[in-house]
PDB file as gemmi writes it, atoms N, CA and C in Angstrom:
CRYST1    1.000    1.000    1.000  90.00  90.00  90.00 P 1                      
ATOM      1  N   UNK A   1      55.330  61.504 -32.610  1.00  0.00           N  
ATOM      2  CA  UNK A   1      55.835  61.550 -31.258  1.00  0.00           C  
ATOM      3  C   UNK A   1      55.973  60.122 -30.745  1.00  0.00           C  
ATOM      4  N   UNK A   2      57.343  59.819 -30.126  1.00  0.00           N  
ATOM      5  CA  UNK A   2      57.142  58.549 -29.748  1.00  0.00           C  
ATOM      6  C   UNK A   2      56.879  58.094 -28.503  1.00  0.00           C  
ATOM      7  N   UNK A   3      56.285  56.621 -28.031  1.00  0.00           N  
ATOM      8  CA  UNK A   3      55.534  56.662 -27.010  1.00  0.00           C  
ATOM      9  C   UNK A   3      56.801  56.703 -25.664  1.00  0.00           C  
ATOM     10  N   UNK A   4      57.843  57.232 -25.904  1.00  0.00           N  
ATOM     11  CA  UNK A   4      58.993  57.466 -24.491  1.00  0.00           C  
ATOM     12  C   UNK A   4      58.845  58.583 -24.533  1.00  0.00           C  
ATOM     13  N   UNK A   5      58.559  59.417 -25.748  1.00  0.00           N  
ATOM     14  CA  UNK A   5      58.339  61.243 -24.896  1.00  0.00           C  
ATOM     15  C   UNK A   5      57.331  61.318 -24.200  1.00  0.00           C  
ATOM     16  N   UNK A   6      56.121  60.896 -24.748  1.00  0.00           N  
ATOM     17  CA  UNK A   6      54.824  61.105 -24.072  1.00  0.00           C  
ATOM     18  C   UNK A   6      55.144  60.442 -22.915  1.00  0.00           C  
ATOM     19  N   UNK A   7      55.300  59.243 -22.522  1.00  0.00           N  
ATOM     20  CA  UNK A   7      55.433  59.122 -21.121  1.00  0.00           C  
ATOM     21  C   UNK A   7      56.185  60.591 -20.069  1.00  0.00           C  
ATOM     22  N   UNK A   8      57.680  61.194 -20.873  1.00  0.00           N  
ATOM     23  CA  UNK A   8      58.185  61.849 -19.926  1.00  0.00           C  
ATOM     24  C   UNK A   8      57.751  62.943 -19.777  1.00  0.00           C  
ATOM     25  N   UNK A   9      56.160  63.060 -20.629  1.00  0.00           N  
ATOM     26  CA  UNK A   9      55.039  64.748 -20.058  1.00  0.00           C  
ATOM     27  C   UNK A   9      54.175  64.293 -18.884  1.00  0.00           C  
ATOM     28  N   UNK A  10      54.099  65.748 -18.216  1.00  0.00           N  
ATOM     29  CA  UNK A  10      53.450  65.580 -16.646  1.00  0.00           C  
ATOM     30  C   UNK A  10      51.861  65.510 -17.392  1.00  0.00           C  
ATOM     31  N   UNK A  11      51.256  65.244 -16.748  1.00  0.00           N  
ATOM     32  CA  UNK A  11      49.565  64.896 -16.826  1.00  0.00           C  
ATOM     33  C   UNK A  11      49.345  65.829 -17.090  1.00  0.00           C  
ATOM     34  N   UNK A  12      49.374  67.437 -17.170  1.00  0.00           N  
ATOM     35  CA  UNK A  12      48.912  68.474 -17.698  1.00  0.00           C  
ATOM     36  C   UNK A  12      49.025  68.834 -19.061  1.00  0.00           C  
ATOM     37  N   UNK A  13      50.625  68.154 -19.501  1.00  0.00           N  
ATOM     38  CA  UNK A  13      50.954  68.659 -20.913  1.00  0.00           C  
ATOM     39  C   UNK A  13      50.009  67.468 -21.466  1.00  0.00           C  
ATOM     40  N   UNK A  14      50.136  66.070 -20.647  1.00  0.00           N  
ATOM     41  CA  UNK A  14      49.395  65.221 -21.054  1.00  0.00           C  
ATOM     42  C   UNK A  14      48.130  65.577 -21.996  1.00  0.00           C  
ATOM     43  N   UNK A  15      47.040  66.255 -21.599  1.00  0.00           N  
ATOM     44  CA  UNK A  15      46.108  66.804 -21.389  1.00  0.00           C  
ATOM     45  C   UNK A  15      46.192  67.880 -22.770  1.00  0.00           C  
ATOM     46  N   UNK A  16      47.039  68.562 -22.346  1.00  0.00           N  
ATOM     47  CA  UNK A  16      47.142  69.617 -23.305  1.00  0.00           C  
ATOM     48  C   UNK A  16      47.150  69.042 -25.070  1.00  0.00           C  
ATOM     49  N   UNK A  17      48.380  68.532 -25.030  1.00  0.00           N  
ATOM     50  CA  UNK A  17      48.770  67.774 -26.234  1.00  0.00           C  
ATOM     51  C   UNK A  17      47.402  67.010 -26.860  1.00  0.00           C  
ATOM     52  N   UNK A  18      47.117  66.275 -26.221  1.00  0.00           N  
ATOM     53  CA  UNK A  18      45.658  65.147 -26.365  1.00  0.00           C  
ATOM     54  C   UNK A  18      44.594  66.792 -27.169  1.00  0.00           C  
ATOM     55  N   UNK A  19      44.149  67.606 -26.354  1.00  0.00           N  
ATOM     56  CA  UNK A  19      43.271  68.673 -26.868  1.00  0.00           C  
ATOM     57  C   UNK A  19      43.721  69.072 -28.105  1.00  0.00           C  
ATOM     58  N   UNK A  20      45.259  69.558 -28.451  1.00  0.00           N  
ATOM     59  CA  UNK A  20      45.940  70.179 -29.655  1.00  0.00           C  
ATOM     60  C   UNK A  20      46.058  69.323 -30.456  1.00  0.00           C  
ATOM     61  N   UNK A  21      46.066  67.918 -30.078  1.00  0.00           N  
ATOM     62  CA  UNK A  21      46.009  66.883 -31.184  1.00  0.00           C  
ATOM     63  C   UNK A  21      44.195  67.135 -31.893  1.00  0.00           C  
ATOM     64  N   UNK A  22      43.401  66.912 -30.729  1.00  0.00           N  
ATOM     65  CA  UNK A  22      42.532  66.579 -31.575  1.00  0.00           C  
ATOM     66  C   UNK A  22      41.953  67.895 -32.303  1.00  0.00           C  
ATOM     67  N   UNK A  23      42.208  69.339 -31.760  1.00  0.00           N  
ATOM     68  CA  UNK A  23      41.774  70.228 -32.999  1.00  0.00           C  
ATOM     69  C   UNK A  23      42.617  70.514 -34.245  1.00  0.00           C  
ATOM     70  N   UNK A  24      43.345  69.741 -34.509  1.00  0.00           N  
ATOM     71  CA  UNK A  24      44.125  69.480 -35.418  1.00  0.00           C  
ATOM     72  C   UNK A  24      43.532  68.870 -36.733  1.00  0.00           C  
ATOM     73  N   UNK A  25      43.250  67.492 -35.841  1.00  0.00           N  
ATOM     74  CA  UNK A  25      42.310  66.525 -36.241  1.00  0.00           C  
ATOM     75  C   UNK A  25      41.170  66.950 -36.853  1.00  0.00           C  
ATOM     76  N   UNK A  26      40.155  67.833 -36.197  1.00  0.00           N  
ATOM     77  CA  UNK A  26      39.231  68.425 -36.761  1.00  0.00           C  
ATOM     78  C   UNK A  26      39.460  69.586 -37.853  1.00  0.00           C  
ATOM     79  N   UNK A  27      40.922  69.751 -38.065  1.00  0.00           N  
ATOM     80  CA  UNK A  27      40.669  71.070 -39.121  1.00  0.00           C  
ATOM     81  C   UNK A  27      41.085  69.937 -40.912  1.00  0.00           C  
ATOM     82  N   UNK A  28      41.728  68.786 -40.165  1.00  0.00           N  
ATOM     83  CA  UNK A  28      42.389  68.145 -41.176  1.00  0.00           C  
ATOM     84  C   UNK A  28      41.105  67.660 -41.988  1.00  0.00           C  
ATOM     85  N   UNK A  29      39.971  67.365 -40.871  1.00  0.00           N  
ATOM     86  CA  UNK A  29      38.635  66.581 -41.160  1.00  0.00           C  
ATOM     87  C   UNK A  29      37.946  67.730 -41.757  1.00  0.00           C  
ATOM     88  N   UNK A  30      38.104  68.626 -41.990  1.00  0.00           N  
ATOM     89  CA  UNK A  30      37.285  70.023 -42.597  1.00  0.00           C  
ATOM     90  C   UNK A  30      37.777  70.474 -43.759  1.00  0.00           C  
ATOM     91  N   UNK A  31      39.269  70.123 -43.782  1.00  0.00           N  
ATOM     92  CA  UNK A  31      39.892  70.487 -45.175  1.00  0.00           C  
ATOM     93  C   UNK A  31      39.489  69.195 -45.929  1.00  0.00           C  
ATOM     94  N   UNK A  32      39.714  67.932 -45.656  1.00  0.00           N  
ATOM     95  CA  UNK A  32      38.820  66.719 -46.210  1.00  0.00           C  
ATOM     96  C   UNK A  32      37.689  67.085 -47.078  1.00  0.00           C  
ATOM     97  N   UNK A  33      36.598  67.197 -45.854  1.00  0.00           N  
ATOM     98  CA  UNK A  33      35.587  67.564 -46.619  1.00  0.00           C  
ATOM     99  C   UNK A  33      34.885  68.809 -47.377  1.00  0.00           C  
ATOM    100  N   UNK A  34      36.420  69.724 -47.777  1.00  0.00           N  
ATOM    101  CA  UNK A  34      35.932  70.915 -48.326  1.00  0.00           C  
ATOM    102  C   UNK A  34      36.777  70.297 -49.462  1.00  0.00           C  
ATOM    103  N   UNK A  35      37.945  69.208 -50.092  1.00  0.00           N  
ATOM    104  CA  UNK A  35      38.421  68.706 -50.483  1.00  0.00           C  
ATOM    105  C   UNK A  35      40.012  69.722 -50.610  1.00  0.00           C  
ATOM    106  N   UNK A  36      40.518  70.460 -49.332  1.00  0.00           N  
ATOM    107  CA  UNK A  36      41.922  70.835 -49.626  1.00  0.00           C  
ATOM    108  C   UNK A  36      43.001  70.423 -48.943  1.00  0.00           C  
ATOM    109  N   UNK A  37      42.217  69.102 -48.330  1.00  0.00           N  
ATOM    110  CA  UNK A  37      43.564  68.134 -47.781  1.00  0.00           C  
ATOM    111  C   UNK A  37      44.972  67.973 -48.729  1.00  0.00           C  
ATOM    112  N   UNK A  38      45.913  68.664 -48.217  1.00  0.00           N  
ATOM    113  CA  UNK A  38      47.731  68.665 -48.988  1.00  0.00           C  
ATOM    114  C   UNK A  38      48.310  67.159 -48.454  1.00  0.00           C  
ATOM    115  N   UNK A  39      47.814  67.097 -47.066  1.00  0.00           N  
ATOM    116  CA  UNK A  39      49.044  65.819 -46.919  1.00  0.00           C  
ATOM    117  C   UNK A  39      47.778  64.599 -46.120  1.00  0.00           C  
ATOM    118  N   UNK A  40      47.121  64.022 -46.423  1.00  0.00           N  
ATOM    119  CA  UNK A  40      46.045  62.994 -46.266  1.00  0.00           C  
ATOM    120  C   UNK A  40      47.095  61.853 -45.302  1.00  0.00           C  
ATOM    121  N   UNK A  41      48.114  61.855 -45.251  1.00  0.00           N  
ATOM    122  CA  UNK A  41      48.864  60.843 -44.593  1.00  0.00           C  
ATOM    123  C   UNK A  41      48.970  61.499 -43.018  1.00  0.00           C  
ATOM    124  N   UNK A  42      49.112  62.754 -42.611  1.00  0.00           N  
ATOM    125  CA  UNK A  42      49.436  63.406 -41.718  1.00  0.00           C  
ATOM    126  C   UNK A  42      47.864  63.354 -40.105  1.00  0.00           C  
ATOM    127  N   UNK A  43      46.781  62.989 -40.999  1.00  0.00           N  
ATOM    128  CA  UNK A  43      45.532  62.829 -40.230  1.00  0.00           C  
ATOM    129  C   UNK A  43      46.050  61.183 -39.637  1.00  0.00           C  
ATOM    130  N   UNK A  44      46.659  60.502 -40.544  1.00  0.00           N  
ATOM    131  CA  UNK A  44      47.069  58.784 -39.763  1.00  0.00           C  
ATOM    132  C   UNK A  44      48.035  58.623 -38.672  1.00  0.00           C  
ATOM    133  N   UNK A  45      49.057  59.932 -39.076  1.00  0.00           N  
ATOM    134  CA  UNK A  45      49.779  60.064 -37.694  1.00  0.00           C  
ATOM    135  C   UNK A  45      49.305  60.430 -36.709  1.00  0.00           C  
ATOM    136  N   UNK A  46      48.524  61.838 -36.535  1.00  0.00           N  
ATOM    137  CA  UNK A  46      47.762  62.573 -36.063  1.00  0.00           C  
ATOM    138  C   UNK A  46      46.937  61.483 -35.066  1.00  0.00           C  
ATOM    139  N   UNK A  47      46.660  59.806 -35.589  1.00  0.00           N  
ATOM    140  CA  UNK A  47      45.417  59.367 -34.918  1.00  0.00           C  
ATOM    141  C   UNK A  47      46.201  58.536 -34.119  1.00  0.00           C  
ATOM    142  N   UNK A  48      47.300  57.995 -34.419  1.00  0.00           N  
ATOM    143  CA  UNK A  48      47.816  56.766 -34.402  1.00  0.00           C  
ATOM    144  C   UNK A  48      49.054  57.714 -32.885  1.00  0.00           C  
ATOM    145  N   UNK A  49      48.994  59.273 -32.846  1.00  0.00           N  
ATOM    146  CA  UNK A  49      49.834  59.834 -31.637  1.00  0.00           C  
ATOM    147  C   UNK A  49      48.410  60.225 -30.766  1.00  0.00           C  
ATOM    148  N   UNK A  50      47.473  60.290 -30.780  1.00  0.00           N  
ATOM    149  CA  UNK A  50      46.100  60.321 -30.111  1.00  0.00           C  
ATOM    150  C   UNK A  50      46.076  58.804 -29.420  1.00  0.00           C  
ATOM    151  N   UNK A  51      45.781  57.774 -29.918  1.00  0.00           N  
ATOM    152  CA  UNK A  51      45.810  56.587 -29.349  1.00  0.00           C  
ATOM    153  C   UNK A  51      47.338  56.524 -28.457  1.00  0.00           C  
ATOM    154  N   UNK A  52      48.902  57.207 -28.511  1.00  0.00           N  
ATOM    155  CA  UNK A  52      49.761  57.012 -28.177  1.00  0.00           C  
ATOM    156  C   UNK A  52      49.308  57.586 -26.084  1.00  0.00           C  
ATOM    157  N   UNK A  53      49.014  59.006 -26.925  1.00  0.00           N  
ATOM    158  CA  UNK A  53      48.556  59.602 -25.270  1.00  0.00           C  
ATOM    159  C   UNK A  53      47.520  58.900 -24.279  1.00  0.00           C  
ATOM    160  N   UNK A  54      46.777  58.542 -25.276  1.00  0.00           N  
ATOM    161  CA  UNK A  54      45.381  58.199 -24.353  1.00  0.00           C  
ATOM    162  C   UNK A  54      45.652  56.809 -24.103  1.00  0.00           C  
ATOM    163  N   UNK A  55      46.526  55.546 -24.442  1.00  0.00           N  
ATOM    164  CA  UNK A  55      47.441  54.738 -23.600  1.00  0.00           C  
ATOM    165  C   UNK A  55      48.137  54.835 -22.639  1.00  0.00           C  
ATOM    166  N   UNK A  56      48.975  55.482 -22.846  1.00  0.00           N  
ATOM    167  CA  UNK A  56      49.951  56.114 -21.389  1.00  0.00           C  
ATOM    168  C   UNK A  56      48.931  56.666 -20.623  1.00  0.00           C  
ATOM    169  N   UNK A  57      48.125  57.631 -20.441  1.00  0.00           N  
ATOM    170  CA  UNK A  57      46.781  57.971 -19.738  1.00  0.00           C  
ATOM    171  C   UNK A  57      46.100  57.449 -19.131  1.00  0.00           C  
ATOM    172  N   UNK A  58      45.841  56.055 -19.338  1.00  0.00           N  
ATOM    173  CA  UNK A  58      45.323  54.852 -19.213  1.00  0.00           C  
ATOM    174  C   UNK A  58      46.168  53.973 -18.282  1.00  0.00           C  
ATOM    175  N   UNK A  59      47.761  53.889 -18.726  1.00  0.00           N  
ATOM    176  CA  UNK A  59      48.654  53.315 -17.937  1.00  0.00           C  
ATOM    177  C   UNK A  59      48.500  54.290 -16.758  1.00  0.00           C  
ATOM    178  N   UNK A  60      48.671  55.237 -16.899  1.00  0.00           N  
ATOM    179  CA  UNK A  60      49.038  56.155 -15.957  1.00  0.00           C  
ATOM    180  C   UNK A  60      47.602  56.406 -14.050  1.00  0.00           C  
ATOM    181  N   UNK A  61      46.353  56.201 -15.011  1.00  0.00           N  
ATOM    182  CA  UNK A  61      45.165  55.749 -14.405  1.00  0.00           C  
ATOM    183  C   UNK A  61      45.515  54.409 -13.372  1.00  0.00           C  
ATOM    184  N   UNK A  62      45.900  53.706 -14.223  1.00  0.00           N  
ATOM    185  CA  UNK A  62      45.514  52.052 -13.719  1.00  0.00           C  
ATOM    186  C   UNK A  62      46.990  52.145 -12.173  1.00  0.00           C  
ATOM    187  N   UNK A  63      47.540  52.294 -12.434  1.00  0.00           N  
ATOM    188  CA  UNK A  63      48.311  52.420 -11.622  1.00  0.00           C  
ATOM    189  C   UNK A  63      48.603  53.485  -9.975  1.00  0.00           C  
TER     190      UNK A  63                                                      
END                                                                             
């Protein structure tokens, strides 16, 4: 997701997305350690669109 969509979500989807990201995160971290991770690259996006929201979030705070 790039960081011009996330800006154009209201603070709720904000919110939302950020939660669905991170149980995502946690199932990717469970298939890891049960060892049936398929795509090991997809947890780096996964972190790297987590840090995307919780920036804008941050912008969105400060202002």
């Amino acid at each position: 997701m790039k960081a011009r969509e996330i800006r154009e979500l209201s603070d709720e989807e904000l919110r939302q997305r950020a939660e669905d990201l991170g149980r995502e995160m946690f199932d990717l971290r469970i298939q890891k350690a049960v060892g049936q991770n398929e795509r090991p690259l997809l947890m780096r996006s996964l972190r790297r669109d987590m840090a995307r929201l919780k920036t804008v979030a941050a912008q969105r705070k400060q202002s």
